[in-house]
C-alpha positions in Angstrom: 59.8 -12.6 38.3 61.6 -15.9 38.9 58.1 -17.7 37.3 58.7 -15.5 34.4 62.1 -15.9 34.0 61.6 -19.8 34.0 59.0 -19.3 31.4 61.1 -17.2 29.3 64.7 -19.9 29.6 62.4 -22.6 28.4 60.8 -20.4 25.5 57.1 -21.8 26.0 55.6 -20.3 22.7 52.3 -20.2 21.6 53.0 -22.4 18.7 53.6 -25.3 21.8 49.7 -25.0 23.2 48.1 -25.2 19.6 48.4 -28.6 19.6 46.5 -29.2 22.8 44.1 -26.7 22.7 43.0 -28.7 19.6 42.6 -31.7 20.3 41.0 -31.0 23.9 38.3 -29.3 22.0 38.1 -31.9 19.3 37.2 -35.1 20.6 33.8 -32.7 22.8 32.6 -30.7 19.4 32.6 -34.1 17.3 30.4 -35.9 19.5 28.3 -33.0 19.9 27.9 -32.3 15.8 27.2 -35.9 15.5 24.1 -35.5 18.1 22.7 -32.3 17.6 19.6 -34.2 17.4 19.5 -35.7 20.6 21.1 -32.9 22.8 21.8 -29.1 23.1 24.9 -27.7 23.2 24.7 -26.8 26.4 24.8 -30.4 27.7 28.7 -30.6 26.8 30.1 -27.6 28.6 31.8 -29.2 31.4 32.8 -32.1 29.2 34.7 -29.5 27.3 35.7 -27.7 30.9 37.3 -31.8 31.9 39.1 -31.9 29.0 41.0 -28.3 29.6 41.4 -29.6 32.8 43.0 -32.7 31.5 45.0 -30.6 29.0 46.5 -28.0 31.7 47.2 -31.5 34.2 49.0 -33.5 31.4 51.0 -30.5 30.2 52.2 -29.4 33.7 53.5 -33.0 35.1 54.8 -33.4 31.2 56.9 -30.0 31.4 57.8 -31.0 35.2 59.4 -34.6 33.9 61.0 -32.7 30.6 61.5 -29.4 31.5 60.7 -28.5 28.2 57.5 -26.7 26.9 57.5 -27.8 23.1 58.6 -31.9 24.6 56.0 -31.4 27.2 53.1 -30.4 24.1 54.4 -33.4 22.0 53.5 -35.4 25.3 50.5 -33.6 26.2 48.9 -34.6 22.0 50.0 -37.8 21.8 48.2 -38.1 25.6 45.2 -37.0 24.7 44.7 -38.4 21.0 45.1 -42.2 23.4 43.0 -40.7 26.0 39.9 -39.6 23.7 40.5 -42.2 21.1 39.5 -45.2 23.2 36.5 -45.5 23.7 36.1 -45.1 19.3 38.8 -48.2 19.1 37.3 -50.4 21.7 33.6 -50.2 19.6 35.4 -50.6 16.3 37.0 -53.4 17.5 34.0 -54.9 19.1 32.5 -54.3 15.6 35.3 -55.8 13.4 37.7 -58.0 15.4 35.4 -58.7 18.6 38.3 -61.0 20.4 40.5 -58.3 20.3 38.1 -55.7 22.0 39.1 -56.7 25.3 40.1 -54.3 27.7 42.7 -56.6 28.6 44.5 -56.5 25.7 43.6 -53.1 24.8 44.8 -51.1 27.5 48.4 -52.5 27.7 48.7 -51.8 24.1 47.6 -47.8 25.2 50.5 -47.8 27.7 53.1 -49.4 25.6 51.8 -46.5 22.7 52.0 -43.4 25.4 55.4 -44.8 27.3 57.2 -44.7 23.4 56.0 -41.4 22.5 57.0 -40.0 25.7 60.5 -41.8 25.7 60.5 -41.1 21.8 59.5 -37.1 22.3 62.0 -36.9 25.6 65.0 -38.4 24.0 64.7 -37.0 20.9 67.8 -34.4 20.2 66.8 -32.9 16.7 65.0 -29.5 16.5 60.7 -31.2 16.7 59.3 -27.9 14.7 58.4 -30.1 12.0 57.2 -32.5 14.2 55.1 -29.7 15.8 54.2 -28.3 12.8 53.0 -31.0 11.4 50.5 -32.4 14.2 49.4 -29.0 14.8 48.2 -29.1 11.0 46.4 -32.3 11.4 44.7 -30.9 14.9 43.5 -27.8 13.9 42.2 -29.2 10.4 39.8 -32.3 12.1 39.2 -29.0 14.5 37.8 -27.2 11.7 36.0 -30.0 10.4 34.4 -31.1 13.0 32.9 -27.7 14.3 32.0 -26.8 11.1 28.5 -28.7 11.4 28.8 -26.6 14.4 29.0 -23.3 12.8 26.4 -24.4 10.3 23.8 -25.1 12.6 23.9 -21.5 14.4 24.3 -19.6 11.4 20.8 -18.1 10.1 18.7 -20.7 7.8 18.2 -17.9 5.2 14.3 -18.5 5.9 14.5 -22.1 5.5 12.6 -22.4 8.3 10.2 -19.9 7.6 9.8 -21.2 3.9 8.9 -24.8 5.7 5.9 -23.3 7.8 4.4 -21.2 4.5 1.9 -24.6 4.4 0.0 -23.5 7.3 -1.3 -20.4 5.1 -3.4 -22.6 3.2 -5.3 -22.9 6.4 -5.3 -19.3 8.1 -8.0 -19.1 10.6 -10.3 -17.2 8.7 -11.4 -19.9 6.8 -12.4 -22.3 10.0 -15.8 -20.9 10.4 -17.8 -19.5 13.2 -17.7 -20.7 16.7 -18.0 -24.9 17.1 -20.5 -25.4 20.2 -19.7 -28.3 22.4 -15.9 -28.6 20.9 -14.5 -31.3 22.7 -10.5 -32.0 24.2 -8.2 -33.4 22.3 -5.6 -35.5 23.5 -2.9 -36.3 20.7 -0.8 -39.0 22.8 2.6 -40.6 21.1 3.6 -43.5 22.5 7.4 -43.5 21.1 8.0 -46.5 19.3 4.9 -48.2 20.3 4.7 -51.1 17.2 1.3 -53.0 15.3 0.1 -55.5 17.5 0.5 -58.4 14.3 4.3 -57.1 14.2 4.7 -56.7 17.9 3.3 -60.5 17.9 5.8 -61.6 15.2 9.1 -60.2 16.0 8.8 -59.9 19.6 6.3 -62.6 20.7 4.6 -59.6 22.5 0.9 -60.1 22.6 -1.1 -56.3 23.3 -4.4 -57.5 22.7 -5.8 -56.8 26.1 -4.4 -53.2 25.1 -6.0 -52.9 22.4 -9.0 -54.9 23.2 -9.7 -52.7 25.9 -9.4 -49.5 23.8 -11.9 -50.4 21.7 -14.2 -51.5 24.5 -13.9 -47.6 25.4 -15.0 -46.2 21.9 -11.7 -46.1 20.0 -10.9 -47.7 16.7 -8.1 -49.8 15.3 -5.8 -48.4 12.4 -5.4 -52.1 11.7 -2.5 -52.0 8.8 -1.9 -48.5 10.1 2.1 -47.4 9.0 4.1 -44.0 9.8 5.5 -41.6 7.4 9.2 -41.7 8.1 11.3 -44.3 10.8 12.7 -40.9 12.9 10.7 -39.5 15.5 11.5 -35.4 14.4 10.4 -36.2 10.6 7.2 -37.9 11.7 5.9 -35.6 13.9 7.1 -32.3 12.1 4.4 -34.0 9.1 1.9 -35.0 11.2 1.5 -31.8 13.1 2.0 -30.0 10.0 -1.0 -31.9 7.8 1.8 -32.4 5.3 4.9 -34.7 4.2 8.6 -33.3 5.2 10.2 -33.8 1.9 7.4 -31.2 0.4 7.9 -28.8 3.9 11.5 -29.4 3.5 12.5 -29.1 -0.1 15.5 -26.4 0.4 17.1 -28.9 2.9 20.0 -30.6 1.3 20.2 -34.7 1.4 23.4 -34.6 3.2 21.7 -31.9 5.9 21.9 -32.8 9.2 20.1 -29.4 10.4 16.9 -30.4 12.3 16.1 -26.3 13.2 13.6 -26.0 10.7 11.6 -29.9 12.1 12.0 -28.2 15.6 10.5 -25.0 14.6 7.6 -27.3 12.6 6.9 -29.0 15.6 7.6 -25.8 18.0 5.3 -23.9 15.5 3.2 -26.1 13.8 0.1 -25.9 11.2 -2.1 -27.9 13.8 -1.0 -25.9 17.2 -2.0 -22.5 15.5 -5.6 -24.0 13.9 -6.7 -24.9 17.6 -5.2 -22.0 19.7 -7.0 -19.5 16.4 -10.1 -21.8 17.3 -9.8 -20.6 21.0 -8.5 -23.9 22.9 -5.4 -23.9 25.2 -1.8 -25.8 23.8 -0.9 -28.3 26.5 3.1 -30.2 26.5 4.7 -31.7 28.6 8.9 -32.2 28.9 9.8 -34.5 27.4 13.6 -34.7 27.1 14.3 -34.4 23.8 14.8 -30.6 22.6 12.9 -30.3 19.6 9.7 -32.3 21.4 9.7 -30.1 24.6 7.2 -27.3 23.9 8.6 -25.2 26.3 6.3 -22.1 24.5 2.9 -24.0 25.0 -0.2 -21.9 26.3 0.5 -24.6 29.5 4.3 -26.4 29.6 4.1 -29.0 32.4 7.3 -30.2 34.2 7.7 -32.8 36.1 8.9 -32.2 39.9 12.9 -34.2 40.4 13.1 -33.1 44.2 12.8 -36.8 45.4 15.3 -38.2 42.0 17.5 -35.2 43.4 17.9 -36.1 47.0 18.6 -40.3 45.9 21.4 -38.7 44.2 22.9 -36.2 46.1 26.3 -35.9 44.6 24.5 -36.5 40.8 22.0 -34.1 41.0 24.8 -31.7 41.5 26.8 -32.6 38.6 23.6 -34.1 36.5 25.5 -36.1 34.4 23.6 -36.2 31.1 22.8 -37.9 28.2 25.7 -36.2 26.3 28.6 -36.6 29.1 27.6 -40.6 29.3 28.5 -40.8 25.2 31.4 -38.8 26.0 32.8 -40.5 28.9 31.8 -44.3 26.7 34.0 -42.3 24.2 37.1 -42.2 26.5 39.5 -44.1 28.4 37.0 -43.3 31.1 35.3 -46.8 29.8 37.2 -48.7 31.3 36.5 -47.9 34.8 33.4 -47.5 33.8 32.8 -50.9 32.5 34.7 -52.9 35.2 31.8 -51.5 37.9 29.2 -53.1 34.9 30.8 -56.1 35.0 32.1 -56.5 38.9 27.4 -55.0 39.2 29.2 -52.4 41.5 26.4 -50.1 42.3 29.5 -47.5 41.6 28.3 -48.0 37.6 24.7 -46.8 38.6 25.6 -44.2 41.1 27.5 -42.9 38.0 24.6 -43.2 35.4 21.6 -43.4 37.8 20.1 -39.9 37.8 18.8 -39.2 33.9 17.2 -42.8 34.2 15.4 -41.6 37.3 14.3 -38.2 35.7 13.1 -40.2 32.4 11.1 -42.9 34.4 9.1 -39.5 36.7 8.8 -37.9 33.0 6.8 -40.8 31.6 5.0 -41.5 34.8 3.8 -37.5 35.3 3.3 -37.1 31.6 1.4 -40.0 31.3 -0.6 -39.9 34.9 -1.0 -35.7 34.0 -3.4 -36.4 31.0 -6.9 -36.7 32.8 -6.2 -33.4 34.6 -7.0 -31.6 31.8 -10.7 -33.5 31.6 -12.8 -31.2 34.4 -10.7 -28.0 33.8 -12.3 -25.4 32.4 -11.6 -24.3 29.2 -10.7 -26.2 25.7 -7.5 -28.3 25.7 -4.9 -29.5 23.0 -2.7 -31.8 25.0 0.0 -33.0 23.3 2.3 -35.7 24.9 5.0 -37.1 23.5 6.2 -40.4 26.0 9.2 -41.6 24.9 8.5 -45.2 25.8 8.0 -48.2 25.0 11.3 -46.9 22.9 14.8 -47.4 24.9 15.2 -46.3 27.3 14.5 -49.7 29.3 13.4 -47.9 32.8 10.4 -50.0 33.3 9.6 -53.8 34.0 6.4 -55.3 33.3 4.9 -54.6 36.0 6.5 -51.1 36.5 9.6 -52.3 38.5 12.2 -50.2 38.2 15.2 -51.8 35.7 18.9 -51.3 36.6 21.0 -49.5 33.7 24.3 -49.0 34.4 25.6 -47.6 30.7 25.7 -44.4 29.9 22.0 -42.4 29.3 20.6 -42.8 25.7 17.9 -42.5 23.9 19.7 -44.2 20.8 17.5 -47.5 19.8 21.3 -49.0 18.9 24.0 -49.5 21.8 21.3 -50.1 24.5 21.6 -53.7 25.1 21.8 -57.1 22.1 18.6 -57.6 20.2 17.4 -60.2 22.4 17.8 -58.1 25.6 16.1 -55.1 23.5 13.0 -57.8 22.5 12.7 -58.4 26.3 13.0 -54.8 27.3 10.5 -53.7 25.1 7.8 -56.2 25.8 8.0 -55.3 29.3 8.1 -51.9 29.0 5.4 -51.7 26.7 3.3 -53.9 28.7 3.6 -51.5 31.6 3.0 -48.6 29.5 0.2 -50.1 27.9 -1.5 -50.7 31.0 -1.0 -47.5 32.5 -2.5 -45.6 29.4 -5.5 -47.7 29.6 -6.3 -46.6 33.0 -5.6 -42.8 31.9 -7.7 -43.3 29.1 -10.3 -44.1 31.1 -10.2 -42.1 33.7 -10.1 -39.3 31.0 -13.3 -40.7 29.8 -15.0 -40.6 32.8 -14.5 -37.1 34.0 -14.7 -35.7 30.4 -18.6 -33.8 29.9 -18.0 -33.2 26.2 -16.5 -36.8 24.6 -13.2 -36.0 23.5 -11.5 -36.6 20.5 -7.9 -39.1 21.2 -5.2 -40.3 19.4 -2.7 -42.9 20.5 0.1 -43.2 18.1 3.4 -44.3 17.5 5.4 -42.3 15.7 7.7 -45.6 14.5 8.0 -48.8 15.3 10.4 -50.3 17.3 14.1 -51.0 16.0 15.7 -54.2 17.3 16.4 -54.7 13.6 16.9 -51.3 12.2 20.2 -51.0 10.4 21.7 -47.4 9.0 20.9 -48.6 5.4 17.2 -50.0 4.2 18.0 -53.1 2.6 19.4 -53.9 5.8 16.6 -52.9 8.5 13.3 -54.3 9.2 10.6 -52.3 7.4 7.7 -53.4 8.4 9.3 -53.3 12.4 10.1 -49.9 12.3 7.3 -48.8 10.0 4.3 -50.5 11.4 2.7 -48.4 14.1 -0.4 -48.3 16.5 -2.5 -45.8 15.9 -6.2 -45.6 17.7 -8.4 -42.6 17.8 -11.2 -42.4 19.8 -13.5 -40.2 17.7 -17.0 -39.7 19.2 -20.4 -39.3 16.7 -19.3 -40.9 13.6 -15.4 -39.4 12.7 -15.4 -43.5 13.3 -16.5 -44.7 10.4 -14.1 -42.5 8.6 -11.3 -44.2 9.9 -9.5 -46.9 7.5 -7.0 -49.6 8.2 -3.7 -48.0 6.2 -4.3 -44.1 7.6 -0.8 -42.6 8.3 -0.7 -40.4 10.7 -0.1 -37.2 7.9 -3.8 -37.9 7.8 -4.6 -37.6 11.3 -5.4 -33.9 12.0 -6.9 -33.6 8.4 -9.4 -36.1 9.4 -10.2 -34.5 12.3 -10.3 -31.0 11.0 -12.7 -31.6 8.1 -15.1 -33.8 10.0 -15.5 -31.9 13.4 -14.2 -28.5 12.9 -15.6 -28.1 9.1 -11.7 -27.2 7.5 -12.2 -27.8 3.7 -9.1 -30.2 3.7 -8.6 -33.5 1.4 -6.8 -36.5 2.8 -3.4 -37.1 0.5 -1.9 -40.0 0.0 -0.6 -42.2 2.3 3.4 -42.6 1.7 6.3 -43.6 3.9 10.0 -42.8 3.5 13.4 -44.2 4.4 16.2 -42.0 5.6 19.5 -42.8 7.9 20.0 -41.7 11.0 22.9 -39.9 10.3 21.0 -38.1 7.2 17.6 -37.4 7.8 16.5 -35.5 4.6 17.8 -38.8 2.5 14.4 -39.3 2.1 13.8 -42.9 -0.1 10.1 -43.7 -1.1 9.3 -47.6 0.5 7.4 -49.3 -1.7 3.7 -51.1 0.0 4.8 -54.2 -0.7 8.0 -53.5 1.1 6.5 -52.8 4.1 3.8 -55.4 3.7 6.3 -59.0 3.3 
């Protein structure tokens, strides 16, 4: 009663908690609608469980210094817009005035802003409706706005997706013919980010010619001026998988979409996965990380085992702090801890980011080390493995040392490191990769009966110089690919220098499985990061200076 009674002398109304609420959720649904591509939504529940937390902490030592429930709100916004806001400031500044993004400076400037709008917001005598009133307009509005991607993304596609996948009709099994004797595995291996050896050689001084060299000692041949069909990894293999170009799949997607459901149902569901499993083989994939490149509904779904990664991190493997809570806590006043054990190389700054390095360096090395398995085992295999490396990432040194990250998990090509750190990160990484796919490769060789058909491709380049807009980025860096096939009998000599990867599985379909398919031509497209279906034509010659 006397709890009650307290409550109802101080008139805490609801109108006092609107504010809050609002801007506890805020700051977790607009990192999460600007990454919907990398993560699921799942990954920022306790982020959004810290920040009620933080909300019910704030407002309960607020209303214990005011003794007032609409004061102790007023405190409790103005707390949190400094709290969630810094992280955003510090990178601005960094971006725009890079002497002033010091934490130094900056977090002295946060106190002095908090201790005045609490003094202000305690002192003040007036009636603060208005003042309430007004924030709690501006709150719930970016509220709205920002989980209105949100919403968008749940709600039904109207058949988009559905309407994307009507291009694998024109290949229903009925028209692949009878039973192919001696069908062999095929391996369809993408090395994320893995660049042309000429570009590799001229923007990174990285030299893959024992790589290479080797691979075609073993059968396969060299896509020499080889180029993919869009810079973004969903785009690329949603065409490729799908025999056909996105922005034909795709044409009831808005330019301004950032909606990747219907690319993750292409890939899920894809032309090429329902020609082989109607032709009788077995859909292999692997875990891989991403969302919409884990083919969790294979015929065979293959996980890697974290035990070990679990019992180095006790304490982390408990809270698994993912990809998403790492932007979140860069995104908050957290950073500043956070980068003090960076700079002071506490191992405080890897014990707090550790763990999703060690799960993504076991994924590549049990994808990658999983491959031959499939070459004795009875039956007839797709395997489809998508390794996200030599792409950041930087777990690997050249020789397979393990590398020490201390920011947050990503798998963004921009914020890992400077460009010269991500030249020297890649090379080594790709040198280890490299040399740990040759050996796979040929072990697969050896204990395969039936030469199988494979293809190593990257599904872009790398982006050290990638920028949001095209004038700006690299073309040829993030455009140029490898791309080798091994193709036994003579699908070789079909092979030609500029083959995109579109092209791939209608190569392979019309030469060793007799699908009545024409190659189309070879095209590649632009489109930002932040809008995927922006889809701008690059000229050859663009992609050729």
């Amino acid at each position: 009663m006397r709890v009650v009674s307290r409550l109802q002398a101080t008139n805490l109304r609801p109108r006092d908690l609107i504010s809050p609420i609002a801007l506890a959720i805020y700051p977790v649904l607009f990192l999460l609608a600007q990454n919907l591509d990398q993560v699921v939504v799942s990954q920022a529940v306790r982020s959004l469980v810290f920040s009620f937390l933080l909300l019910l902490v704030v407002f309960v030592l607020s209303f214990i210094g005011v003794r007032d429930w609409t004061k102790a709100g007023l405190i409790t916004s103005g707390a949190l817009i400094l709290f969630f806001s810094y992280g955003h400031v510090y990178e601005l500044l960094k971006e725009w005035a890079n002497l002033l993004a010091r934490h130094r400076y900056l977090v002295p400037i946060w106190g002095l802003a908090l201790a005045a709008w609490v003094i202000g917001t305690w002192r003040r005598k007036q009636d603060q409706r208005t003042k309430v009133l007004l924030i709690t307009v501006v709150s719930v509005s970016i509220l709205v706005v920002s989980g209105w991607p949100l919403l968008m993304w749940y709600l039904p596609t109207s058949g988009t997706g559905r309407s994307l996948n009507t291009n694998n009709e024109m290949i229903e099994a009925p028209n692949l013919g009878g039973p192919i004797p001696d069908r062999p595995d095929i391996y369809y291996i993408v090395l994320d980010g893995y660049g042309r050896q000429d570009v590799l050689a001229e923007l990174f001084n990285y030299d893959n010619s024992d790589f290479t060299s080797a691979l075609e000692k073993m059968g396969f041949t060299i896509a020499s001026a080889s180029l993919s069909n869009y810079g973004h990894t969903s785009l690329s293999l949603a065409a490729t998988l799908n025999l056909n170009y996105v922005n034909d799949l795709a044409g009831a997607m808005e330019p301004d979409s950032k909606d990747l459901r219907p690319l993750e149902e292409l890939i899920e569901n894809s032309a090429v996965r329902e020609i082989f499993e109607a032709l009788g083989y077995q859909f292999v994939a692997f875990e891989t990380g991403l969302p919409y490149t884990s083919i969790a509904g294979a015929d065979i779904y293959l996980v890697p085992d974290y035990s070990e990664d679990r019992q180095d991190f006790a304490l982390l493997s408990g809270l698994e702090l993912n990809e998403f809570e790492g932007m979140f806590l860069e995104t908050t006043l957290g950073r500043v801890a956070l980068d003090h054990y960076i700079r002071a190389q506490s191992n405080i700054g890897e014990f707090l980011t550790g763990f999703p390095y060690k799960k993504h360096r076991n994924r590549v090395l049990f994808t990658i080390s999983s491959l031959s398995d499939f070459a004795e085992r009875e039956g007839e295999f797709f395997v489809f493995a998508h390794v996200i490396s030599p792409h950041p990432p930087f777990v690997f040194g050249e020789n397979g040392e393990e590398v020490s990250n201390t920011r947050p998990f990503s798998f963004q090509d921009d914020g890992c490191c400077t460009r010269d750190q991500y030249i020297q990160g890649y090379g080594d990484q790709a040198a280890f990769i490299s040399s740990l796919v040759k050996l796979e490769i040929a072990e697969i060789l050896a204990r395969s009966e039936q030469p199988p058909i494979i293809v190593i491709q990257g599904d872009h380049g790398p982006g050290a110089y990638l920028a949001p807009s095209k004038n700006d980025s690299n073309l040829k860096e993030r455009f140029a690919i490898l791309n080798a096939m091994h193709l036994p009998g003579e699908g070789a000599d079909l092979l030609y220098p500029g083959i995109t990867p579109v092209n791939t599985f209608r190569l392979i379909l019309q030469e060793y499985f007799g699908v009545r398919l024409e190659l189309i031509q070879d095209e590649s497209y632009f489109s930002p990061g932040a809008r995927p279906y922006d889809l701008e034509l690059i000229e050859r010659e663009e992609l050729e200076g």
